[in-house]
N, CA and C of each residue as an Amber inpcrd file, in Angstrom:
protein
   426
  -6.8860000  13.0570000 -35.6640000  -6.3900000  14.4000000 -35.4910000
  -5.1170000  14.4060000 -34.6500000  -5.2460000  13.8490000 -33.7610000
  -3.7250000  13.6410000 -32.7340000  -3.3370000  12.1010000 -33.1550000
  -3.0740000  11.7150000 -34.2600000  -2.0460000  10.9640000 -34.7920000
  -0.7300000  11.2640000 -34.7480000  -0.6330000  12.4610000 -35.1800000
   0.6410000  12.9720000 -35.7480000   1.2860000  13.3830000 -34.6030000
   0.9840000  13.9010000 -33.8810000   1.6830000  14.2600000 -32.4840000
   1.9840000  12.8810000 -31.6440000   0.9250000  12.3660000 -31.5940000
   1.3500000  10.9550000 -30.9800000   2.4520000  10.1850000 -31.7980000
   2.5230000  10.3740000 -32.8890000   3.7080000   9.4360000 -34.0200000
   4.8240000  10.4400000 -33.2710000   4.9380000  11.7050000 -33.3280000
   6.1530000  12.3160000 -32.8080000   6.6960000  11.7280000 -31.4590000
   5.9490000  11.8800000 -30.6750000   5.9150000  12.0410000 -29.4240000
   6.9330000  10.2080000 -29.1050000   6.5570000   9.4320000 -29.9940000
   6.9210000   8.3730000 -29.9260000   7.9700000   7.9570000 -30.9500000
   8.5650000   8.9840000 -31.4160000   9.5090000   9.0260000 -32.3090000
   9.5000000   8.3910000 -34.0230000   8.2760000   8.2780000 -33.8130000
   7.9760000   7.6960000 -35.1790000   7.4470000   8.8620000 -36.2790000
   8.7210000   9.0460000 -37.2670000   8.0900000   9.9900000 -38.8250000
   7.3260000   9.4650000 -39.1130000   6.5390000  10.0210000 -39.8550000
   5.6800000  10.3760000 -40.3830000   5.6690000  11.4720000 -42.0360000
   5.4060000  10.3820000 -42.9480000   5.3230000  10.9530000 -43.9980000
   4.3630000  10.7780000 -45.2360000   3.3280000  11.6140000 -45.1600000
   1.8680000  11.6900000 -46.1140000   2.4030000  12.2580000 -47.2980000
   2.0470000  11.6330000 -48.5150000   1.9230000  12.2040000 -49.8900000
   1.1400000  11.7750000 -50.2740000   0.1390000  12.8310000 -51.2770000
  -1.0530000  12.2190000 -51.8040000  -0.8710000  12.6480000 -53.6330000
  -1.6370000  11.7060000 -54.6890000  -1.4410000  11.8440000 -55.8400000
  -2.7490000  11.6090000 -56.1270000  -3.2670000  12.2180000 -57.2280000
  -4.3920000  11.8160000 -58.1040000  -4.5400000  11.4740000 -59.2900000
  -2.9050000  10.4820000 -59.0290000  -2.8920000   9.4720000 -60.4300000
  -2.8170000   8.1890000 -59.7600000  -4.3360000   8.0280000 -59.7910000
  -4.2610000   6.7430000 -59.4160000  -4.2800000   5.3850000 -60.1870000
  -4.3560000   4.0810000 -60.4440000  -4.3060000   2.7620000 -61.2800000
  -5.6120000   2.3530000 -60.8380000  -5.3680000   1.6350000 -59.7030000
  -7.0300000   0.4070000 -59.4500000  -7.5110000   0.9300000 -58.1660000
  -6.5720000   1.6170000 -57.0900000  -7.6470000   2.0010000 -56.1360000
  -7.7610000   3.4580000 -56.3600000  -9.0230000   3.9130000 -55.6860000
  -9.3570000   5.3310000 -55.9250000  -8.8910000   5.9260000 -54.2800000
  -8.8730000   5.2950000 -53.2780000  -7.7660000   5.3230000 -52.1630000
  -7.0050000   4.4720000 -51.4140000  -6.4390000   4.5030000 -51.3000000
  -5.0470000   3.9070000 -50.2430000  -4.5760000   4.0110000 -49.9000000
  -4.1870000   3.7800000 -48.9400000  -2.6720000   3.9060000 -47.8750000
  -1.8630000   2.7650000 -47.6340000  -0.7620000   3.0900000 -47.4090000
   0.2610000   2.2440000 -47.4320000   1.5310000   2.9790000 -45.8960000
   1.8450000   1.7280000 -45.2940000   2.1990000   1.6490000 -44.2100000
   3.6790000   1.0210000 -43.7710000   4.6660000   1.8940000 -44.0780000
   5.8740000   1.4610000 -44.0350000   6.6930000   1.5400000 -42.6770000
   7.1110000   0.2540000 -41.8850000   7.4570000   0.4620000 -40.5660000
   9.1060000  -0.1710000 -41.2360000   9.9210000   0.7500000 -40.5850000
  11.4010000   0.4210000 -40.4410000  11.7670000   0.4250000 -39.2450000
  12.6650000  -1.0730000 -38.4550000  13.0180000  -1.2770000 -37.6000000
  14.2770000  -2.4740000 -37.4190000  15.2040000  -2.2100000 -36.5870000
  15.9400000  -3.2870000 -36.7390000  16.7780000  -3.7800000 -37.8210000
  16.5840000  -2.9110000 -38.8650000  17.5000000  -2.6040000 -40.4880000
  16.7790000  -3.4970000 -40.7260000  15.7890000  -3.9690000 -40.5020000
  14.5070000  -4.5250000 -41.6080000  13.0990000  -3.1650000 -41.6170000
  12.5850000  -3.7360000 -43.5410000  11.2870000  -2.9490000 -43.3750000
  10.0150000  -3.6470000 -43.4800000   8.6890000  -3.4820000 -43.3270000
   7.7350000  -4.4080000 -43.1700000   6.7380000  -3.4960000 -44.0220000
   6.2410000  -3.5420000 -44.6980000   4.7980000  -2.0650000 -45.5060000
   3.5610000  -3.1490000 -45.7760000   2.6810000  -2.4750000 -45.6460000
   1.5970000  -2.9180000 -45.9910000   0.6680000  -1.9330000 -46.0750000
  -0.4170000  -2.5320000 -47.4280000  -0.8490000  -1.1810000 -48.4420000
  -2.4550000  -2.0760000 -47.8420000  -3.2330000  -0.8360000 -47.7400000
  -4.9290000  -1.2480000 -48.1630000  -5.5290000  -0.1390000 -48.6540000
  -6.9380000  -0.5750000 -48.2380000  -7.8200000   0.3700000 -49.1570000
  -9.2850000   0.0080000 -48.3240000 -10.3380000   0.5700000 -49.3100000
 -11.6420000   0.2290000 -49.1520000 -12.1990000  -0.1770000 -50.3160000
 -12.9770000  -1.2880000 -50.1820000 -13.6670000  -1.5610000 -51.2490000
 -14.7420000  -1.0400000 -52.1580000 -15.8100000  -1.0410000 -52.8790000
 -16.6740000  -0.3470000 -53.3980000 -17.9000000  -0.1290000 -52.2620000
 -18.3230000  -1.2340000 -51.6650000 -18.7200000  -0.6820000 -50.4950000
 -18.1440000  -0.6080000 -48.9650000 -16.8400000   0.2440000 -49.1920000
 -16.1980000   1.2100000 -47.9940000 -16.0170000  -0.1520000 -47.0940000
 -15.8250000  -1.2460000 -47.3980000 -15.0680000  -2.3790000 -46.4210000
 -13.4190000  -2.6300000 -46.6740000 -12.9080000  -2.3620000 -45.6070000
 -11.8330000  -2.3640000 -45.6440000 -10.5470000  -3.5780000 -46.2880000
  -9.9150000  -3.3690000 -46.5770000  -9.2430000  -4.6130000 -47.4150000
  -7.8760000  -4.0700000 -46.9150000  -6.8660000  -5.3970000 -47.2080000
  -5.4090000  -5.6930000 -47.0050000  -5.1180000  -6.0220000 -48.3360000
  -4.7330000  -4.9670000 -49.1520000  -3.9090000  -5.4490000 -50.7370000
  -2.9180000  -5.8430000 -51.0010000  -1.7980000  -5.6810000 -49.9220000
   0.2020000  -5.8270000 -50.2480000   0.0870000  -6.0290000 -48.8840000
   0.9550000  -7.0550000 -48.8960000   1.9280000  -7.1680000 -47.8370000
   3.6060000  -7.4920000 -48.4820000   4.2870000  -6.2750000 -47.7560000
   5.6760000  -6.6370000 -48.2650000   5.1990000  -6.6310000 -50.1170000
   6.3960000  -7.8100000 -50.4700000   5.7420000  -8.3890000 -52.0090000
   5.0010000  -8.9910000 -52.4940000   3.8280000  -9.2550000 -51.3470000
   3.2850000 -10.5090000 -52.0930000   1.7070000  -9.7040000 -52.1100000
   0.8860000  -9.5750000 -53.6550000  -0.2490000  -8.6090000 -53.5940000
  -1.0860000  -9.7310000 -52.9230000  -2.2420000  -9.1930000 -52.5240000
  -3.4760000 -10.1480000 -52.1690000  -4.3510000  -9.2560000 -51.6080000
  -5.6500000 -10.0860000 -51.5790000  -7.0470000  -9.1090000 -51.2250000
  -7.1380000  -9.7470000 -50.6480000  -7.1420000  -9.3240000 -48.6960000
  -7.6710000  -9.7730000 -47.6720000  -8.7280000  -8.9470000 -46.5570000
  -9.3870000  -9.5170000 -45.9970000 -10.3510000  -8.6670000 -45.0550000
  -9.7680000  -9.1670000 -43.4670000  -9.2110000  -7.6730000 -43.0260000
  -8.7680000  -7.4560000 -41.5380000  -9.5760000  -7.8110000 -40.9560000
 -10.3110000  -9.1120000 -40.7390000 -10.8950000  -9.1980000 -38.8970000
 -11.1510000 -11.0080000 -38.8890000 -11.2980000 -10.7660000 -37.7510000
 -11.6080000 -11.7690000 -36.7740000  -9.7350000 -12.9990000 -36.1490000
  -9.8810000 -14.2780000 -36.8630000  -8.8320000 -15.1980000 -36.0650000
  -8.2530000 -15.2250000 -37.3990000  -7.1100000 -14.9080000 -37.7070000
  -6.1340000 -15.4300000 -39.0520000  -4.5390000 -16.2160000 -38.5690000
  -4.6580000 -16.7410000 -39.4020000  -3.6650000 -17.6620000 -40.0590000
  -2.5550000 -16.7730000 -40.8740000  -1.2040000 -16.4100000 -40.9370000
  -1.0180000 -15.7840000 -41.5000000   1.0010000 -16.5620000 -41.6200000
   0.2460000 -16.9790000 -43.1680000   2.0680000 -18.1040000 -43.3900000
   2.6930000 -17.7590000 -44.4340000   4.2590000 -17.9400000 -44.0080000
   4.9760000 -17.8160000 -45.1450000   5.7570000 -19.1740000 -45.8500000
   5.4690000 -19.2750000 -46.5460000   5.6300000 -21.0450000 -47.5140000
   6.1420000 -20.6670000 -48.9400000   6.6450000 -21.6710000 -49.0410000
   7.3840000 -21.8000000 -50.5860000   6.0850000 -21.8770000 -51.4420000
   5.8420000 -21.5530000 -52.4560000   4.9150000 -21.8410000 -53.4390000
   5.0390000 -23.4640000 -54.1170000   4.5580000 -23.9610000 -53.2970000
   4.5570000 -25.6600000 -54.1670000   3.4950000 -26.2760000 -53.9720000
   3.4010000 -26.9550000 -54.8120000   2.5590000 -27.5960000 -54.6940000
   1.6160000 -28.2270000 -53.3750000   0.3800000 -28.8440000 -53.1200000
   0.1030000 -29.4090000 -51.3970000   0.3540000 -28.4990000 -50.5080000
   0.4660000 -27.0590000 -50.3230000   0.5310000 -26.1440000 -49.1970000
  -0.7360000 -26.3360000 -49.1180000  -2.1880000 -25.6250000 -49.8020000
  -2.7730000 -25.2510000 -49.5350000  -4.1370000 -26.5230000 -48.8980000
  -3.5590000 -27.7610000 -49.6250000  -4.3690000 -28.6550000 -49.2340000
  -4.3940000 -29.1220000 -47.8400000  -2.3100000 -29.0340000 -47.5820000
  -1.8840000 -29.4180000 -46.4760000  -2.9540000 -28.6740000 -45.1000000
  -3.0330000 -27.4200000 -45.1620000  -3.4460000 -26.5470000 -44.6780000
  -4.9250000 -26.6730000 -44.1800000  -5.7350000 -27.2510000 -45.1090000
  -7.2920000 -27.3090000 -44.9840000  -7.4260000 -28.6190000 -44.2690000
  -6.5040000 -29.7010000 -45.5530000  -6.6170000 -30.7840000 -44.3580000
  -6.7410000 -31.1210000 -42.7530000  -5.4520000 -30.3260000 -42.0430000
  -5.0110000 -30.1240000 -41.0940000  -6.3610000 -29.4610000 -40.3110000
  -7.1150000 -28.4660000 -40.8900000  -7.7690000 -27.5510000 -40.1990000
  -9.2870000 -28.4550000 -40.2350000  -9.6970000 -29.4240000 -41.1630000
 -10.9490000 -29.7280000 -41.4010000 -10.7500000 -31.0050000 -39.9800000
  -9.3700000 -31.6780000 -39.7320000  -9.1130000 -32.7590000 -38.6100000
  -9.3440000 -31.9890000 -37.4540000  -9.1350000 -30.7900000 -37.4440000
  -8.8760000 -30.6120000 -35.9170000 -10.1790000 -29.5020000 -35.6220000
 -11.2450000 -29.7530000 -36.3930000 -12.6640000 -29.1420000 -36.2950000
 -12.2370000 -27.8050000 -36.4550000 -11.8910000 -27.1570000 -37.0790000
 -11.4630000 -25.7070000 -37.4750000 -11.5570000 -25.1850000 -38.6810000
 -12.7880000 -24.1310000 -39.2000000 -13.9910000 -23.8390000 -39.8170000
 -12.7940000 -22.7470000 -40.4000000 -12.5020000 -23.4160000 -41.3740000
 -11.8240000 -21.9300000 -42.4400000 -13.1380000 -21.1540000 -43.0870000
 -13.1860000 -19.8120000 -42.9610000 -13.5220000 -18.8700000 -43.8100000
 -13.2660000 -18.2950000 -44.9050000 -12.0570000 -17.8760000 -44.9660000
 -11.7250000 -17.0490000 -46.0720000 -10.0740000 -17.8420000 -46.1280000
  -9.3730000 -18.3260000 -47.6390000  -7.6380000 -18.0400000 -47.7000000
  -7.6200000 -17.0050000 -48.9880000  -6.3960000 -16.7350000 -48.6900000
  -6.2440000 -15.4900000 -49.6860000  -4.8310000 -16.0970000 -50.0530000
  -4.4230000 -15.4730000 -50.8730000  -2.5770000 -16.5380000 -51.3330000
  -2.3650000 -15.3290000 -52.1110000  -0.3360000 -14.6050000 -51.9780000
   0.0610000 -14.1640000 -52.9010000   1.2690000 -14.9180000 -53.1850000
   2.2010000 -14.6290000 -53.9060000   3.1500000 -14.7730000 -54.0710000
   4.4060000 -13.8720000 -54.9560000   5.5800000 -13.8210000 -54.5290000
   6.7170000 -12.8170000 -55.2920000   6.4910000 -13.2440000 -56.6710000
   7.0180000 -14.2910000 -57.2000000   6.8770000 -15.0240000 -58.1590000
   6.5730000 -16.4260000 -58.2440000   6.1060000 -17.1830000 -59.5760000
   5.4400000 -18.8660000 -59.4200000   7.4350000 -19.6520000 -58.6910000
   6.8460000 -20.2780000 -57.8770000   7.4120000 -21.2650000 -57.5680000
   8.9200000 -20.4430000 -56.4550000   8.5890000 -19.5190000 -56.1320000
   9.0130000 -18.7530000 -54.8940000   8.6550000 -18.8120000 -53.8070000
   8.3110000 -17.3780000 -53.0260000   7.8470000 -17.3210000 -51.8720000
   6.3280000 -17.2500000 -51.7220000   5.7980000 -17.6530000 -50.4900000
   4.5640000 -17.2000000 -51.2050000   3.8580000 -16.5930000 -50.2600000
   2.8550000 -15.9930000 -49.8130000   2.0550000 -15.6790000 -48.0570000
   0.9190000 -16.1500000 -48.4610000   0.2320000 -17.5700000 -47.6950000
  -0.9300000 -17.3830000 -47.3460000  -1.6110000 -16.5010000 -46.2390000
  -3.1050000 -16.3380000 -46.0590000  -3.4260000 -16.0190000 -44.6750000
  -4.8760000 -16.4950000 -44.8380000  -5.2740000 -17.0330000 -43.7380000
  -6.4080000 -18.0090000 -43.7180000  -7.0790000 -17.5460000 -42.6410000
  -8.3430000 -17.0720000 -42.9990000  -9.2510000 -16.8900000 -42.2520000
 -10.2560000 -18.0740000 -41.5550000 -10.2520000 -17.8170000 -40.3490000
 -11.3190000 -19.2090000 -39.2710000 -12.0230000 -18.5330000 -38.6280000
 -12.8690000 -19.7330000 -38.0060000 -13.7640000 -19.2920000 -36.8360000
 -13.3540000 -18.8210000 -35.4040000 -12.2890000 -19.5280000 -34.9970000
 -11.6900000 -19.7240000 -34.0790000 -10.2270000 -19.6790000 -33.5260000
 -10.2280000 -19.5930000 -32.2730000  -8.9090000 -19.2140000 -31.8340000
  -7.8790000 -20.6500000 -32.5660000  -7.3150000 -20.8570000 -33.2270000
  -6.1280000 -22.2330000 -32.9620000  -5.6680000 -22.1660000 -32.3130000
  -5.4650000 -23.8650000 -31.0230000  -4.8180000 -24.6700000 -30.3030000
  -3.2580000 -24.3330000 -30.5840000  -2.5940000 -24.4180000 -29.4980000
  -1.1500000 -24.3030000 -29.7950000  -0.5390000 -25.3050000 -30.5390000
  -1.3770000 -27.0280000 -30.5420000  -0.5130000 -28.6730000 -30.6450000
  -1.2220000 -28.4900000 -32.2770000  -2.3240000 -27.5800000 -32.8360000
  -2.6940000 -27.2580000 -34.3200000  -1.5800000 -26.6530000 -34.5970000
  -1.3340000 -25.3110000 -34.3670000  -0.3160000 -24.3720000 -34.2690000
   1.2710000 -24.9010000 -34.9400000   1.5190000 -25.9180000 -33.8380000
   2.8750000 -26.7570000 -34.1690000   2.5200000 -27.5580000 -35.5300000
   0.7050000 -28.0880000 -35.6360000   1.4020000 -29.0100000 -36.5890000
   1.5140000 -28.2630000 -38.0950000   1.0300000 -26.9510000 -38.0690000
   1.1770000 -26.3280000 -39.4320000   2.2180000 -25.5230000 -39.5610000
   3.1350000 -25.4330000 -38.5190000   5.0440000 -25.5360000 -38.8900000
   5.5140000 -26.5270000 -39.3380000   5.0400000 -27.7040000 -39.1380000
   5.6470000 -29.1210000 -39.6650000   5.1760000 -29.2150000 -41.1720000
   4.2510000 -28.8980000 -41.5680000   3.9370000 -28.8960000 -43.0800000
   4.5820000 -28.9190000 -43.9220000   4.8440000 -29.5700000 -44.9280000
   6.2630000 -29.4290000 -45.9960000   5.6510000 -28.1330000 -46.6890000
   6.8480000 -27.2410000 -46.7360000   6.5070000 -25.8470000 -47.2580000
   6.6420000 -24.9670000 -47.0740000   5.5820000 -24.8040000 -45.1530000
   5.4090000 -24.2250000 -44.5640000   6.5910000 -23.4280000 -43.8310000
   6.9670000 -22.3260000 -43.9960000   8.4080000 -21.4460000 -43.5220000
   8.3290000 -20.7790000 -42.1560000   7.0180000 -20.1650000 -42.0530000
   6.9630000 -19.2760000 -40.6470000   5.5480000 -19.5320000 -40.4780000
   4.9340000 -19.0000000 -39.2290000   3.4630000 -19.3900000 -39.2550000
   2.9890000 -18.5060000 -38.0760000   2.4050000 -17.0850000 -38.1940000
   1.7410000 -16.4020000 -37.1070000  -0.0170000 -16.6990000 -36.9260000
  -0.7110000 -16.5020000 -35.6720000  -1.8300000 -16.0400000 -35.7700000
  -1.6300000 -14.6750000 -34.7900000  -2.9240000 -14.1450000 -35.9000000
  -3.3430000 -13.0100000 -36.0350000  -4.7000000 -12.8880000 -35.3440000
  -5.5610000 -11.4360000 -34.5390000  -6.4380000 -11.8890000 -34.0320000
  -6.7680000 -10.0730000 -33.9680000  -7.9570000  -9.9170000 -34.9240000
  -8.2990000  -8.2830000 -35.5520000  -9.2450000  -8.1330000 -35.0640000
């Protein structure tokens, strides 16, 4: 209810449109932050049973679930990312849960985001920047 005043108050517009022509979700929202003459959006939803999901980020679609410790990379689409990735995580005792992978197009950009048990080590951290592929590399923590 005091969203909208708080978005003011902090100088952030705010702009709701709703349609009931929808494609595959029956709701969603989508979340467009402009800053810095860059923009960042990201779209979700709820699933059939009302669990929340991450569908778009930017361009790359994917079905992810917001919580717990993520992994969240941007890599060329080639080949050995994703192995690189597990490998790395199965050496350094680190219990993947969930990866999700989109990409713009084959053999472009691509976003993984990898769900674990656990916080990652900073000297893990470094070594999955070194990865051939691997472009940027945040964790995330929902």
């Amino acid at each position: 209810m005091n969203a909208p005043l708080i978005a003011k108050d902090r100088g952030i517009e705010v702009k709701v449109s709703k349609t009931d022509d929808t494609k595959e979700y029956t709701s969603l929202i989508t979340l467009t932050v402009k800053a810095g003459g860059k923009d960042a959006c990201v779209s979700g939803t709820l699933n059939s049973k009302k669990e929340p999901r991450i569908i778009q980020v930017d361009n790359f679609p994917m079905e992810t679930v917001p919580e717990g410790d993520m992994l969240v990379l941007m890599n060329n689409d080639k080949p050995g990312v994703i192995g690189g990735i597990g490998t790395l995580m199965g050496q350094n005792g680190i219990n993947i849960a969930r990866m999700q992978f989109g990409r713009e197009k084959q053999g472009g950009r691509a976003m993984s985001v990898v769900s674990v048990d656990s916080v990652i080590p900073d000297t893990v951290m470094d070594a999955v920047r070194k990865l051939p592929n691997v472009l940027s590399v945040k964790q995330v923590r929902i």
